[in-house]
BATOR-338334 format. One record per residue (C-alpha): x, y, z; residue number from 1; residue in three letters. Coordinates in Angstrom, 1 decimal, always signed. Layout:
N
((X, Y, Z), NUM, 'ala');
...
***
This chain:
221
((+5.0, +7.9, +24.2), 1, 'unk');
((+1.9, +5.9, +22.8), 2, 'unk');
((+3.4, +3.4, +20.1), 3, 'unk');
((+1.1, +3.1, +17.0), 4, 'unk');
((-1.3, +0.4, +15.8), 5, 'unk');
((-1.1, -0.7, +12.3), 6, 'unk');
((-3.9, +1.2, +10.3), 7, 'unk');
((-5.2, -1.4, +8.3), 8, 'unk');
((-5.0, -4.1, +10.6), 9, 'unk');
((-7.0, -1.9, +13.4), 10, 'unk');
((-9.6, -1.6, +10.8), 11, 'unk');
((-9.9, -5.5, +9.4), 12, 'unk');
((-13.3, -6.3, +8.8), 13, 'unk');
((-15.0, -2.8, +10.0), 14, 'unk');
((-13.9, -0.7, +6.2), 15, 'unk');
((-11.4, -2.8, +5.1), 16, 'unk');
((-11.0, -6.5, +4.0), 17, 'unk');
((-8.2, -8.9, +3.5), 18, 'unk');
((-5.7, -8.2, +1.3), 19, 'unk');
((-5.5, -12.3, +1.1), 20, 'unk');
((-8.6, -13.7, +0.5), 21, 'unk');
((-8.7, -18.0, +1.1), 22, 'unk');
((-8.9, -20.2, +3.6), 23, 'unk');
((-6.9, -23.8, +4.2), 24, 'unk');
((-7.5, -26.4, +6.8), 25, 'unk');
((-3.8, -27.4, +6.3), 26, 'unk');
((-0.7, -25.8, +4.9), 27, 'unk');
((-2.1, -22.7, +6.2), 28, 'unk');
((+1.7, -21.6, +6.8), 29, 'unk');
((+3.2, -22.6, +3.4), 30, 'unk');
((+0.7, -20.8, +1.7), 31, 'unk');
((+0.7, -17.4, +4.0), 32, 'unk');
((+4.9, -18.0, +3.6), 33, 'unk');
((+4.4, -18.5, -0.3), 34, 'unk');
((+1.9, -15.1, -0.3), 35, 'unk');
((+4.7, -13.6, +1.1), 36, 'unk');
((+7.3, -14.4, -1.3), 37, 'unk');
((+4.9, -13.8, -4.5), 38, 'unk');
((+4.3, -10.1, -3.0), 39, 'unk');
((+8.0, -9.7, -2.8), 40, 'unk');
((+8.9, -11.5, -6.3), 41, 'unk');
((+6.8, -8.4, -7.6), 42, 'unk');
((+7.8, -5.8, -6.3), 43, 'unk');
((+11.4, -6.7, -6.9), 44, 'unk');
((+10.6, -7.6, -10.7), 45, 'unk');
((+8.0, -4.4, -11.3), 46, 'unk');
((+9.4, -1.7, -8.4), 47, 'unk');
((+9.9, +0.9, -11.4), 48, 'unk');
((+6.0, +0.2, -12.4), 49, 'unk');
((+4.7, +1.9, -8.5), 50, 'unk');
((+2.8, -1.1, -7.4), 51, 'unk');
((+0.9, +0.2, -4.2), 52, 'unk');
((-0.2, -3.4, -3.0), 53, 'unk');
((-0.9, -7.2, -4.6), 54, 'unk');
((-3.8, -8.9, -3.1), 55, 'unk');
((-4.2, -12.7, -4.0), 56, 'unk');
((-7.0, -14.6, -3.9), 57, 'unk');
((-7.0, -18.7, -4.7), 58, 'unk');
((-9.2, -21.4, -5.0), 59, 'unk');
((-8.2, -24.9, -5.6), 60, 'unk');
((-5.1, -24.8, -7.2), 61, 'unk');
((-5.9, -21.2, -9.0), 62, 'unk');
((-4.2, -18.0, -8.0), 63, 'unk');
((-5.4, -14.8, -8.5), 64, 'unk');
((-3.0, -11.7, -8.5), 65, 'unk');
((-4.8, -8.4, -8.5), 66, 'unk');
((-2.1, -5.5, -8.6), 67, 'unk');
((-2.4, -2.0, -8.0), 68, 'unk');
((-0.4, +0.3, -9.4), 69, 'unk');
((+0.0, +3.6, -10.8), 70, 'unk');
((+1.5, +2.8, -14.5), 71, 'unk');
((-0.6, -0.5, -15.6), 72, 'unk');
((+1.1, -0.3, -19.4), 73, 'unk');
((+4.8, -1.3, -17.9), 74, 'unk');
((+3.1, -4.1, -16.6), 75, 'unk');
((+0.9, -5.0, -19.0), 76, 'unk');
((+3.6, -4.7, -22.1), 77, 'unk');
((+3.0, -4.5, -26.0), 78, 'unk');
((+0.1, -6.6, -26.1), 79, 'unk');
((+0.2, -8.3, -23.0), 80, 'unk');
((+3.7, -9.5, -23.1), 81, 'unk');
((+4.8, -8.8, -20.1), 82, 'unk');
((+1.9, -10.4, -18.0), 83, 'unk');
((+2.3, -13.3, -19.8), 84, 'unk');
((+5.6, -13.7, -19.0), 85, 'unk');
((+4.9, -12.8, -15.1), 86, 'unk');
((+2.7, -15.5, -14.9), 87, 'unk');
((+5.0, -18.1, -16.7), 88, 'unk');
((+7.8, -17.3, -14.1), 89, 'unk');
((+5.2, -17.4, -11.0), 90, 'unk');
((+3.6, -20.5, -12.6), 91, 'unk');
((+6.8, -21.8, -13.0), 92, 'unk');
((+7.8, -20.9, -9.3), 93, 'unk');
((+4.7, -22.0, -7.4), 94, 'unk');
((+3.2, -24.8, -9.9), 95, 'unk');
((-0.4, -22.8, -9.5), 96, 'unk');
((-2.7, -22.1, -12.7), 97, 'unk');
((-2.5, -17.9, -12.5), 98, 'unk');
((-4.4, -15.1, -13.0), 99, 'unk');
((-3.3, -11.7, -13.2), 100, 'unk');
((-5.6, -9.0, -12.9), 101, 'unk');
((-3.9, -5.0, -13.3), 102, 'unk');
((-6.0, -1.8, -11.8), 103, 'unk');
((-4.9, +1.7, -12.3), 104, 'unk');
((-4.2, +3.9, -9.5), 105, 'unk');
((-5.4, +7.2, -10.6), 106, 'unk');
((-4.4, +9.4, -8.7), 107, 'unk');
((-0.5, +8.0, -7.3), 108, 'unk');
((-0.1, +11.2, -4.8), 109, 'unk');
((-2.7, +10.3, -2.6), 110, 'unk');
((-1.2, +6.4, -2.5), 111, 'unk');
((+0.5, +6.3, +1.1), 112, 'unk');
((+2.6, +3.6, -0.3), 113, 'unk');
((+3.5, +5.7, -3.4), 114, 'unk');
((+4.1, +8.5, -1.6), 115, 'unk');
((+6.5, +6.4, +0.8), 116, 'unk');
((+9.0, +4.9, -1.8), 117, 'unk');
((+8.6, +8.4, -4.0), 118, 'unk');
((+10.3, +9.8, -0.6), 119, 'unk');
((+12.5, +7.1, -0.2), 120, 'unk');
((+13.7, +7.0, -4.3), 121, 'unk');
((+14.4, +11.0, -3.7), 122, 'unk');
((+16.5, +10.6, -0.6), 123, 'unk');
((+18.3, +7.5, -2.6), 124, 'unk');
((+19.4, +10.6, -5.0), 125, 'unk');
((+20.7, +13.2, -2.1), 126, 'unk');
((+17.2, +15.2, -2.6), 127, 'unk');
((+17.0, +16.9, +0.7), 128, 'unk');
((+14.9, +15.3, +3.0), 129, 'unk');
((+12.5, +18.9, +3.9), 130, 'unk');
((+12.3, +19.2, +0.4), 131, 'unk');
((+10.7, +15.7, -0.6), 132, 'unk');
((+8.7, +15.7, +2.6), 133, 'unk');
((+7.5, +19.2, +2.0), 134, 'unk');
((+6.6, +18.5, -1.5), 135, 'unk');
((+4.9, +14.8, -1.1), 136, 'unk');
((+2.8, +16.9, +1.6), 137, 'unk');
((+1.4, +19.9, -0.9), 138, 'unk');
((+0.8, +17.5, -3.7), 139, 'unk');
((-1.4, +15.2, -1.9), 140, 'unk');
((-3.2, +17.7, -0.5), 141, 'unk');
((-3.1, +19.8, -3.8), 142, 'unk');
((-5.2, +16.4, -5.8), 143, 'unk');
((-8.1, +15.8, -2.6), 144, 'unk');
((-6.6, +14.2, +0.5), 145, 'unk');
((-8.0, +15.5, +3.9), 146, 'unk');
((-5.0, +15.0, +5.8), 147, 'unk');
((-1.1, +13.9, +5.4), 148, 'unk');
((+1.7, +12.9, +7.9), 149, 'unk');
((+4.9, +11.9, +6.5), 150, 'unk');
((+7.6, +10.7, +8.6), 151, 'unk');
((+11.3, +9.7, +8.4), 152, 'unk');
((+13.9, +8.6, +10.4), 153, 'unk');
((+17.7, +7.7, +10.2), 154, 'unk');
((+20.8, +9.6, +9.6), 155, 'unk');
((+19.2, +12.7, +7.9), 156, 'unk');
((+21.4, +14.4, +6.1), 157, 'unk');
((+24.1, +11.9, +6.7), 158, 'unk');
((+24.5, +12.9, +10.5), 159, 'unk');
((+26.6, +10.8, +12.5), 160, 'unk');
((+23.6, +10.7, +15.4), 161, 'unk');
((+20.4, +9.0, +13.8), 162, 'unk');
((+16.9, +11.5, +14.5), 163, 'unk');
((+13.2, +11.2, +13.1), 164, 'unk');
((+11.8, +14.7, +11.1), 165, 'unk');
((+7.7, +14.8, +10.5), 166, 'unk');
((+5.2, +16.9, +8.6), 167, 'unk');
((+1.7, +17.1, +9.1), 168, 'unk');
((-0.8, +18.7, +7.1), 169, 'unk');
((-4.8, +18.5, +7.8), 170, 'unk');
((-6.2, +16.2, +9.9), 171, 'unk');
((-5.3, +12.2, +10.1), 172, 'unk');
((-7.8, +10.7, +12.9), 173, 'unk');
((-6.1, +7.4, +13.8), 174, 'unk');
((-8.1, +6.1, +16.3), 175, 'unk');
((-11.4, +7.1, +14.4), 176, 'unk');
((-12.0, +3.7, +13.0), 177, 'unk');
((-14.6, +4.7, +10.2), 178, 'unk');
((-11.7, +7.0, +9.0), 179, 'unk');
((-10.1, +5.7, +5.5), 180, 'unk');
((-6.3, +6.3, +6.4), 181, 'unk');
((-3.8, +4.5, +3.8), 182, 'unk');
((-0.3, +3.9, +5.0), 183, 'unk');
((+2.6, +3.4, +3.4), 184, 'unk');
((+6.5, +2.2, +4.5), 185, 'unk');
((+9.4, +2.6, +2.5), 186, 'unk');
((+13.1, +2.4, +3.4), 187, 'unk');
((+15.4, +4.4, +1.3), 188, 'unk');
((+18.9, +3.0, +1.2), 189, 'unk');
((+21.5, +5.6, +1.3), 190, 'unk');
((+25.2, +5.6, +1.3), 191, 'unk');
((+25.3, +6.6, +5.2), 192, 'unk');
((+23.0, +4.0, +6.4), 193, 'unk');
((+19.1, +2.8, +6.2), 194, 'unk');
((+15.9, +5.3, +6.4), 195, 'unk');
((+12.8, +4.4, +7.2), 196, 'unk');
((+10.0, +6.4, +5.4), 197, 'unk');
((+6.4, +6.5, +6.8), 198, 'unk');
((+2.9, +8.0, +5.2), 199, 'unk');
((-0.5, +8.3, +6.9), 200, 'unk');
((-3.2, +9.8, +4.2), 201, 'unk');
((-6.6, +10.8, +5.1), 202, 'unk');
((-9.4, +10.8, +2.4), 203, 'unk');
((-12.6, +11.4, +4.5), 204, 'unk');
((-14.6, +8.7, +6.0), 205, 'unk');
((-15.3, +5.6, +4.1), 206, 'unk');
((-18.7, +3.6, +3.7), 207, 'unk');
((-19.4, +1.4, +6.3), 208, 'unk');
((-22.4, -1.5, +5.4), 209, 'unk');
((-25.3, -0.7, +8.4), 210, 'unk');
((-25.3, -3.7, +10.4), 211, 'unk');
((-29.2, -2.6, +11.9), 212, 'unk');
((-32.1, -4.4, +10.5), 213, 'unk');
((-34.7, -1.6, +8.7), 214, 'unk');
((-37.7, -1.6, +10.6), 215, 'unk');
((-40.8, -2.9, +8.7), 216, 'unk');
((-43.3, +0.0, +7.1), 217, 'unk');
((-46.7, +0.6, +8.8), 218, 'unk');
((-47.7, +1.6, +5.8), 219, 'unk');
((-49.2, +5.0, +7.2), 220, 'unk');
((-47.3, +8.4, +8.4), 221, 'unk');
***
């Protein structure tokens, strides 16, 4: 069987970009380690807010936070409180000057990552797995996306012998590389052991930049 290549990092720099954005002639590692630890930091502190992804940009000794997520106001706070005491604690943590920038994911069903830990919160609470597969698959497709496959594996139904369960709805071209597919990995921690929750969503084929010089105008037909 054909093992997968990552989405995002098959398509790096054809439709989709960094989600780090700086470059370091040294301490390259202690910065990619520290990236690491910041994404982690919020998702721990701000899970119940559905952050999709945190992308960071720095220069000099600013860091820039942009977070994704699908309820911005639990993040935000009464008048920006709670931002402001986000970037105390990362301030704090990493002695950068931050900046925390918060967009809106409109539409959360069509999130892979969304729709991954939505999955993986259900199972958490004895939901049968069918049923929150089935029902992340017709509400994505219900609000636009293309295509959906959602996949989990582990002791399903707490079976003693581990197997993997998939749905698939639409189409989800991974090899097509002008193809916008979002994924998404979530692990759901049960009483009977780990599952691992996956989500591929198609949306349609994004804009790629042409590359091809235009050819100058004769001025005539």
């Amino acid at each position: 069987m054909g093992q997968k290549t990552h989405p995002y990092g098959f398509r790096l720099g054809y439709t989709r970009t960094w989600h780090s954005r700086w470059y370091a002639k040294k301490d390259y590692a202690k910065l990619l380690h520290q990236d690491l630890s910041i994404r982690a930091l919020v998702k721990k502190r701000l899970y119940h807010a559905g952050i999709s992804s945190v992308e960071i940009e720095r220069s000099g000794n600013q860091l820039k936070l942009i977070i994704h997520t699908a309820r911005p106001g639990i993040i935000i706070g009464r008048k920006g409180a709670e931002v402001d005491k986000l970037k105390a604690s990362l301030e704090k943590e990493y002695g950068n000057e931050v900046f925390v920038t918060v967009k809106e994911i409109k539409k959360p069903e069509i999130d892979a990552q969304l729709v991954a830990e939505n999955i993986a919160t259900q199972l958490e609470k004895r939901v049968s797995f069918r049923r929150a597969l089935k029902r992340s698959v017709a509400s994505a497709l219900r609000l636009g996306a293309l295509g959906i496959k959602v996949y989990c594996a582990g002791r399903l139904g707490g079976h003693e012998i581990a197997r993997t369960e998939w749905y698939r709805e639409g189409r989800v071209p991974l090899h097509t590389l002008r193809a916008d597919v979002e994924y998404g990995f979530a692990e759901a921690k049960t009483a009977m052991g780990q599952i691992g929750v996956k989500a591929w969503i198609y949306k349609g084929d994004a804009q790629i930049p042409s590359l091809e010089k235009s050819e100058p105008s004769l001025g005539f037909l």
